[in-house]
C-alpha positions in Angstrom: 0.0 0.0 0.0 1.1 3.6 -0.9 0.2 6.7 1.0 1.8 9.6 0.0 1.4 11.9 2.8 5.0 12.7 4.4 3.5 13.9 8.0 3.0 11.7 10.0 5.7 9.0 8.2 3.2 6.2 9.6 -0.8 7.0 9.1 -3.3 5.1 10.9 -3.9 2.9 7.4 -0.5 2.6 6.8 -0.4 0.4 10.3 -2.5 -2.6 8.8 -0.5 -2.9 5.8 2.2 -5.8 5.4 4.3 -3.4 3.6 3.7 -0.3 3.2 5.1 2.9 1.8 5.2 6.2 2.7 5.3 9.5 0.7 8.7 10.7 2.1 10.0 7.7 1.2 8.2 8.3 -2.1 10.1 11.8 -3.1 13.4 10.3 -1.5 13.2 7.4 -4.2 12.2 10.0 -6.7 14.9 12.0 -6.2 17.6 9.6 -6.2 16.1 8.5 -9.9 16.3 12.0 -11.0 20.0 12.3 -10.3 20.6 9.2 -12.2 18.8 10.4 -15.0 19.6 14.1 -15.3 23.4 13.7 -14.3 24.1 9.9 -15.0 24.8 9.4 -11.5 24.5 5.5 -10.6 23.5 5.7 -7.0 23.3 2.4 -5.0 19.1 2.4 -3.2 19.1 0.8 -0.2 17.7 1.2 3.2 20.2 2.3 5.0 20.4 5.2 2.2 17.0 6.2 2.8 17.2 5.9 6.8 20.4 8.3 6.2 18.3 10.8 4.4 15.4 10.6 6.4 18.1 11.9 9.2 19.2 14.8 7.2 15.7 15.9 6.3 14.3 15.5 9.7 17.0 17.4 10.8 17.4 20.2 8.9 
């Protein structure tokens, strides 16, 4: 299941799913296949990746 709202990262239907994903995680994946595509950057997508950007965004 996809829910594309960013705030809260969890939703309340998001909870019943077996795997679900969020819309931060959404624009994170975009983002990364944007930078591949307009520079030809390969860049490796894996969780820990996404947990690292998460950080900075949360934190900035």
């Amino acid at each position: 299941m996809i829910d594309l709202v960013y705030n809260p990262e969890i939703t309340q239907i998001m909870k019943y799913c077996k795997q679900p994903i969020g819309g931060l995680n959404m624009l994170i994946i975009q983002a990364i296949k944007s930078e591949e595509i307009w520079f030809g950057r390969k860049i490796e997508l894996t969780d820990e990746l996404i947990s690292q950007l998460k950080e900075v965004i949360y934190h900035e």
